[in-house]
Each structure stands twice: as structure tokens, then as C-alpha cells.
C-alpha positions in Angstrom: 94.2 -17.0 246.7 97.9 -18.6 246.3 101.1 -17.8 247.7 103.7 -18.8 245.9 106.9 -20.4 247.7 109.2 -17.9 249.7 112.6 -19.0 248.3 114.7 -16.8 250.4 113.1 -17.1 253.4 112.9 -21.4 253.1 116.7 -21.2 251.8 117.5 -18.9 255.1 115.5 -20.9 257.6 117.2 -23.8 256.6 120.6 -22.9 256.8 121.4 -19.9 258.7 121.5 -21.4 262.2 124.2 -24.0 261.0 126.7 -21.5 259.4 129.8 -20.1 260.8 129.5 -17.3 258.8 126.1 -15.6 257.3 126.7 -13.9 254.1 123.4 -14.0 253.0 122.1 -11.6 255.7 120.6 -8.4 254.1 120.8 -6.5 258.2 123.8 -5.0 259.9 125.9 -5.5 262.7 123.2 -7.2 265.8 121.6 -5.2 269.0 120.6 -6.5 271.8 117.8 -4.8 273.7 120.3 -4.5 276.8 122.1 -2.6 274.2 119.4 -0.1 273.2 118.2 0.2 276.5 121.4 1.4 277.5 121.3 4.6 274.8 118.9 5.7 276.7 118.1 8.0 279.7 116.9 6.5 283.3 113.4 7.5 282.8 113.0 6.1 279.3 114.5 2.8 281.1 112.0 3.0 283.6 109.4 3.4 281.6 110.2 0.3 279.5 110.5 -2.1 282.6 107.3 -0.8 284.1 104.9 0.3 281.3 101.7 -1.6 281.0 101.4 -4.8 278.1 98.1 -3.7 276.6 97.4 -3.0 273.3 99.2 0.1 271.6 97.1 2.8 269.0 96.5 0.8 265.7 98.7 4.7 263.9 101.0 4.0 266.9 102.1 5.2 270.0 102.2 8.8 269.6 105.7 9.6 271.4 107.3 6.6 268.3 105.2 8.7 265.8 106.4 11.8 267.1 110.2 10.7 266.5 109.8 9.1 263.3 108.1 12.4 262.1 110.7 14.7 263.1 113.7 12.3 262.0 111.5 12.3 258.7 110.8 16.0 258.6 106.8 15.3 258.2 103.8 16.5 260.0 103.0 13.6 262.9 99.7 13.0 261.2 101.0 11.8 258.0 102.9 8.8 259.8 101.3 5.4 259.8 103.2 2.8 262.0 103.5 -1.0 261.1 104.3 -4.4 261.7 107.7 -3.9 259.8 107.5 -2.9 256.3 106.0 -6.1 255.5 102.7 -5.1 256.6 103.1 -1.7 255.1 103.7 -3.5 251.8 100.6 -5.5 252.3 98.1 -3.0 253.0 99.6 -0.9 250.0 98.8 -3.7 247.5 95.7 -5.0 249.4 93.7 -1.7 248.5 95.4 -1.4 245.4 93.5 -5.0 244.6 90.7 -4.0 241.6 90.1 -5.7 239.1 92.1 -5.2 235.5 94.5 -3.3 237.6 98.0 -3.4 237.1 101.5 -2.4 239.1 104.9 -1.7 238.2 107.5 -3.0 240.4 111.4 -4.3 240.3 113.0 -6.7 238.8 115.0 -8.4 240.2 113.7 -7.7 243.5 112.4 -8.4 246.9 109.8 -11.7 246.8 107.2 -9.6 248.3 107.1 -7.4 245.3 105.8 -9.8 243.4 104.3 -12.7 245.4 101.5 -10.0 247.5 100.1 -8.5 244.4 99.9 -11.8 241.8 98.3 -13.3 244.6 95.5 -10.4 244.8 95.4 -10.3 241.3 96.7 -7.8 240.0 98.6 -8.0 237.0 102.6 -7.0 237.7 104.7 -5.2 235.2 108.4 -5.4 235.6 111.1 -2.7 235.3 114.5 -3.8 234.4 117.6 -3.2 236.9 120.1 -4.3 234.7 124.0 -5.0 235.3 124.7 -3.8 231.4 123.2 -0.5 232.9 125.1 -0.6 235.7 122.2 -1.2 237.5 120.2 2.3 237.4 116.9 2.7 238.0 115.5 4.2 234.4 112.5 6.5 235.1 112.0 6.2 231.6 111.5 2.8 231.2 108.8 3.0 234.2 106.7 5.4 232.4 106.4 3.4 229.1 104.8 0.7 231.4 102.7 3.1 232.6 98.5 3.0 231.5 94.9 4.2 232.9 94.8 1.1 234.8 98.3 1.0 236.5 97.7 2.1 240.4 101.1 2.4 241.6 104.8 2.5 240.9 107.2 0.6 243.3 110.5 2.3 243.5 113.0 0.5 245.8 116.1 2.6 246.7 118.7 1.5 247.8 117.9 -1.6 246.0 117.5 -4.7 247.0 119.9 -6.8 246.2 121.4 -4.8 244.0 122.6 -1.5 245.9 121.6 0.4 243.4 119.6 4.4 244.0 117.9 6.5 242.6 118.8 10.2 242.2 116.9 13.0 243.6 116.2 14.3 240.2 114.9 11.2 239.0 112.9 10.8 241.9 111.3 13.7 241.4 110.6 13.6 237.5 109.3 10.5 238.8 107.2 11.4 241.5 106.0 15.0 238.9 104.9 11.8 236.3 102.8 10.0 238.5 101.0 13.1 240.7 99.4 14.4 237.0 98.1 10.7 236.0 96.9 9.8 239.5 99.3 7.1 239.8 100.4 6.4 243.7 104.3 6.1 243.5 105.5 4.1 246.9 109.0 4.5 247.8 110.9 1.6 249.7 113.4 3.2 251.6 114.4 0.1 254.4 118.0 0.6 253.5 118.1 4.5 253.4 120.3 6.1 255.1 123.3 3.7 254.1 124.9 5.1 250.8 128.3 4.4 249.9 128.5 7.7 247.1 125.8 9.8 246.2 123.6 10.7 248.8 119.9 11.2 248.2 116.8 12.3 250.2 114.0 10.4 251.5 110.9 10.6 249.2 109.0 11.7 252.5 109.2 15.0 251.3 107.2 15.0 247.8 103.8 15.9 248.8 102.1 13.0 246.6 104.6 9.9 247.4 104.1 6.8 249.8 106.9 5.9 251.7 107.8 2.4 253.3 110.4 2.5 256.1 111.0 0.5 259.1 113.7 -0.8 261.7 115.0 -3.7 260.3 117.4 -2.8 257.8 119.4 0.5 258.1 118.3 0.5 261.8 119.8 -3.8 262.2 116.9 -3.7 264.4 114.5 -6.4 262.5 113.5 -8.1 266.5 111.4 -4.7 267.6 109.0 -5.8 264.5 108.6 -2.1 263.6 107.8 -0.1 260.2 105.8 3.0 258.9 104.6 4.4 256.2 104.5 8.2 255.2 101.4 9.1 253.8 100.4 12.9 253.0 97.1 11.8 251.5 94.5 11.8 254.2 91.8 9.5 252.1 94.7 7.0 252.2 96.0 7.3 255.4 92.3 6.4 256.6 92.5 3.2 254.5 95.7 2.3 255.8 94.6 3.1 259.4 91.7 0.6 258.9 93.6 -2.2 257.0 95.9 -1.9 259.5 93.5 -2.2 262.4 92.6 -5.4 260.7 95.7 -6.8 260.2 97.2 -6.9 263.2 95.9 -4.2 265.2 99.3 -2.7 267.0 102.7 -3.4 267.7 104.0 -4.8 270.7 104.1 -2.0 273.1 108.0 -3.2 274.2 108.8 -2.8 270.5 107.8 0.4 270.2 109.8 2.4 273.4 112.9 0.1 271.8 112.4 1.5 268.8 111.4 4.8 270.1 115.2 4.7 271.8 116.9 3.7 268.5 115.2 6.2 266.4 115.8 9.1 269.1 120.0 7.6 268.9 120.0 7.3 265.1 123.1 9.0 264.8 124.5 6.2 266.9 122.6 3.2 265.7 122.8 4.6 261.7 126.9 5.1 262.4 127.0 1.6 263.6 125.7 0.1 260.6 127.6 2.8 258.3 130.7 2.2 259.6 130.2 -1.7 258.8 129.0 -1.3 255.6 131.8 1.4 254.5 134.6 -0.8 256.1 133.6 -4.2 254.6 132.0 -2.8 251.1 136.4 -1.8 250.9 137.4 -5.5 251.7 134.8 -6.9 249.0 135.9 -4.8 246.6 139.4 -6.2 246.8 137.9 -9.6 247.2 136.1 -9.2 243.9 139.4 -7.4 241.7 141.3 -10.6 243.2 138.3 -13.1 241.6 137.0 -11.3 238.7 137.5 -14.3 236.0 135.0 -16.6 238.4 132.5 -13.6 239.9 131.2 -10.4 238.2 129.4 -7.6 239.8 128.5 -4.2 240.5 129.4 -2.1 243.7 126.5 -1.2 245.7 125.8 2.6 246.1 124.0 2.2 249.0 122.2 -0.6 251.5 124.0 -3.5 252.1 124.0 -6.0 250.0 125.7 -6.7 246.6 124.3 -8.7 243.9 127.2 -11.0 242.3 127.0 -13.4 239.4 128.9 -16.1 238.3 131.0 -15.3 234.9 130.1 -19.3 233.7 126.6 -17.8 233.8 125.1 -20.6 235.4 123.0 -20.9 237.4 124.1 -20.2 240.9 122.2 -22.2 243.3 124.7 -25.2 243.3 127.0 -22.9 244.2 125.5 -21.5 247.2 125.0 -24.8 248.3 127.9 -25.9 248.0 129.3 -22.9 249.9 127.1 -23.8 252.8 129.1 -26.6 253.6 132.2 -24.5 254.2 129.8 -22.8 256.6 129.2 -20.1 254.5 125.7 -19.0 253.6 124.4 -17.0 250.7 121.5 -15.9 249.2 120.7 -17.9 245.5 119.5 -15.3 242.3 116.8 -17.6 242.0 114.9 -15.9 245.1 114.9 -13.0 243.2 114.3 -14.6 239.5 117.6 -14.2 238.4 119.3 -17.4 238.6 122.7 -16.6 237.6 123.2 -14.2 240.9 123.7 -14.5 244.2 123.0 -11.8 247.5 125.7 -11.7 249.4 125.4 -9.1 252.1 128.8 -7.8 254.1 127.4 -5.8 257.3 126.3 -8.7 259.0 129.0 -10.1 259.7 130.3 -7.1 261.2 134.6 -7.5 262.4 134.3 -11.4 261.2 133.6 -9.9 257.2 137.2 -10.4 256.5 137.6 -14.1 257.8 134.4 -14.9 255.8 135.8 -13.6 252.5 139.2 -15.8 253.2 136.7 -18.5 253.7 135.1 -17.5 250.6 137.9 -16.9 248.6 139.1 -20.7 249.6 135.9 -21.7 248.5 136.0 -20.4 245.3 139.1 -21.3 244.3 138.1 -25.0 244.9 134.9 -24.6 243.1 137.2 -23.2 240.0 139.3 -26.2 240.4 136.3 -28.5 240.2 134.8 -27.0 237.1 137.6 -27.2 235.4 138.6 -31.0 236.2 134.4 -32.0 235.5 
């Protein structure tokens, strides 16, 4: 078995601790655990200094399950907890592993996509998110990739990097498609409930979809190490209950009363990270009208992160390099095979967004000036 190399994460641990400012976070603004612990009640608090460090229940601890299940609107049974959606991700391709089999995922997209189920395998079938379509997910296009062998559909929504969603219709047709030919569709929803438009529901509630959550994302909670997955088929949840016991057996039981708190105050946590996102999506967008003959793009509708490209069409990892010595970091295309891009995430950075993009906007303007004089 190979792995092949994790760009983004080799590009981020590299640079990130020696940036003034971090554009190429995909998380809103930080927590600390002071800061969660302080959302909740006395008792919770007490409980969380003087519970016991043993090993939590390989599904979870019931009272994290319990919350996740009624902020998802699902029967407790049906939710699975994880080691972030990492592990989630894992276990769905590890028992998708037979041989001739096939899966359908993004493109561009998340490394993990790709990287977990070539090295099982399986053969991976790409659908298209395309700036010429304004980046929309085309359910269409999925199904003509679709054959006997193919065991599940990836949908990612909001997309990373792109920002773009799905629509509940879609989702649905979707979802209708893949229940009569026995096809598992899994749902990555990390960034849900961050839209910045059109709203859409959680694929939690069709009866024959997968759904891959966790903490790190919407939540800006990544530390706590926690994900789920929402899985109506009994058979499956079984298998996932086993891999999981395998993998890594249970969460830290810390992690999970942190994330128990956060998931409990999601109205305050979520709000944090909308209000970012909402206030610093508006700044970008002026910083992109004000250097639309160097960088193209698309707004997001949701998550937080935008995909930008450079108008040269060039490839754009000598820029981002270049940027990190004005101590600012992004994210190069070529982590998520398409070279001419570059992730550039603006929740992050929280009240310091708009002295990055004047940072940014200096930057560019000097790298204009040097491709013009080379």
C-alpha cells in the first residue's frame, strides 16, 4: 500500500508557524478550551475537571451522541462518533475496498478524497467542479460515471475549496439515484452550517445517505479531535462500529464533554464563525473587483474558503511562495490538482482579515510589477 505525498498538509506545516498572517487556513476564528468551558453550566465544568481518563465507548459517549442527534434531528442510534472526519472518511473507503470497484468523488477536492481510496485500490472517478460552471455540483454528470461496480458517491457541500453547494433538490435526485442502484451516497458536510446565500439542509435526513461531520470546520474546533458519521443503515453502522474499534478505539474523553459544550452552544459557536465568514467574504469581494486583471474567482456560497486563480494561468505555487515571505500564507491549487489556483480562506484570520488583504493587495501589486519587467 502507498500514500502518496500530503501537499497541503507538508506546505502548511512548513510555513504556518512563521506567518503573520494565515490565509491558507480552511477553520474559523480560534477557541480556547477556557473559552468553551466557560459556555457552559457549573456542573458540566465540574464534570470536565473531575471525570475519570479512561477509555470512552468506541460509538461514543452517549450524552455527545445524544446532542449530535438532536442538533441533527436523527434517532441516537444512527450516530457513529469519530476521530474527526478523517477517520470517518477512512473507514467509509476501507470497507468500500473490493476488488474492480470503483468511486466517484470531487475534483478538485480535499487530498483525502483521492489519496485513501487509490491507495486501497479502488479505481476513482472524478466529477468536475468547474469555474466555467460557476462551480455547481452537476448531479448529472455524477450519474454518467455511475456503473454496477461503483460503491459510493462523494458529495462535498459546501465545497472544499471552492465554496460551492449543492441544492436540496439536487441532493435529493441525487440521493433518489443512488437508493434504486444500491449505490452508498456519503455526504461531507464539515463546513455546513456556513452559507453565505442559499441555505440547504443536511443530508442527515434522507433515509439511505452517509453523512460525514465533525468539529473542526463550521464548529473552529479542529483541537477536540471530534467527528461523526450519520448512518441509518444498521448493517453499516455495525461495520463502522467495528472499523472504528480498530482504528483507534475512542476519543479522548476531555474532547468529548468540550465538544459536548460546543455542540449544546451551537448557536453561539456557529454565530461566531458566521459572523467571520459573512463580514470578511464582503471585504474579499472588494479586494477581488479592485484586482480582477491579476486574480479570477468565484464567491463561495458557503464554508470558508474561496478558490482564486491567477488570470496569467500559471501555475500558482511560485506565487504562494513568494507571498509567504510577506508573511502571508496560502494554500497552492496544486494540493488539490489544479495548479493554476490557490485556497485562500478569510475566517481565520478573524478582525486581522482586512490588514492581511492590505498586505495582500501590496503583494500583488509587486508581483504584477515583476511579471511585467521579467
Amino acid at each position: 500500500m502507498q500514500l502518496k505525498p500530503f501537499l497541503l498538509d507538508a506546505w502548511l506545516d512548513q510555513y504556518e508557524e512563521n506567518v503573520e498572517f494565515n490565509l491558507a487556513a480552511s477553520t474559523g476564528p480560534t477557541w480556547t478550551a477556557n473559552d468553551i468551558l466557560a459556555l457552559a453550566d457549573e456542573r458540566t465544568r465540574d464534570r470536565f475537571l473531575n471525570h475519570d481518563l479512561v477509555y470512552s465507548h468506541p460509538a461514543g459517549a452517549d450524552s455527545l451522541r445524544e446532542a449530535i442527534a438532536e442538533m441533527q434531528c436523527v434517532p441516537v442510534e444512527a450516530v457513529q462518533i469519530l476521530t474527526g472526519a478523517s477517520e470517518a472518511l477512512l473507514a467509509v473507503m476501507w470497507l468500500a475496498a473490493e476488488p474492480g470497484a470503483n468511486v466517484i468523488i470531487p475534483l478538485p477536492g480535499f487530498t483525502t478524497f483521492s489519496a485513501l481510496p487509490e491507495s486501497l485500490g479502488l479505481e476513482t472517478r472524478f466529477y468536475r467542479v468547474r469555474p466555467e460552471n460557476g462551480y455547481g455540483i452537476d448531479p448529472d454528470e455524477i450519474k454518467r460515471l455511475t456503473d454496477s461496480k461503483t460503491k459510493f458517491i462523494l458529495v462535498n457541500s459546501p465545497h472544499n475549496p471552492t465554496g460551492a453547494t449543492m441544492g436540496d433538490q439536487e441532493m435529493e435526485a441525487l440521493h433518489d439515484f443512488t437508493a434504486e442502484r444500491g449505490i452508498q451516497l456519503v455526504s461531507d458536510e464539515v463546513y455546513h452550517p456556513i452559507y453565505h446565500g442559499r441555505q440547504t439542509k443536511s443530508a442527515a435526513r434522507l433515509p439511505h445517505a452517509t453523512v460525514v461531520a465533525d468539529l473542526s470546520k463550521a464548529f473552529s474546533i479542529a483541537g477536540v479531535r471530534t467527528g461523526w458519521m450519520i448512518e441509518h443503515d444498521a448493517e453499516r453502522r455495525q461495520q463502522y462500529w467495528t472499523a472504528r474499534a480498530y482504528f483507534s478505539i475512542s476519543n479522548t474523553t476531555p474532547g468529548e464533554i468540550l465538544s459536548e459544550i460546543a455542540i449544546r452552544k451551537r448557536d453561539v459557536v456557529l454565530g461566531r464563525t458566521q459572523a467571520a465568514a459573512t463580514r470578511n467574504l464582503k471585504l474579499l469581494e472588494r479586494f477581488m473587483a479592485e484586482h480582477r486583471d491579476i486574480l479570477g474567482w468565484i464567491p463561495p456560497q458557503g464554508g470558508m474558503t474561496a478558490f482564486p486563480w491567477l488570470v496569467s494561468g500559471e501555475n500558482a505555487r511560485p506565487f504562494c511562495q513568494a507571498a509567504t515571505e510577506r508573511g502571508i500564507l496560502l494554500a497552492p491549487g496544486d494540493c488539490f490538482d489544479t495548479p493554476s489556483h490557490f485556497r485562500l480562506g478569510f475566517a481565520a484570520a478573524g478582525d486581522d482579515f482586512s490588514a492581511a488583504l492590505d498586505r495582500f493587495a501590496a503583494f500583488v501589486k509587486s508581483w504584477s510589477r515583476k511579471m511585467v519587467t521579467a
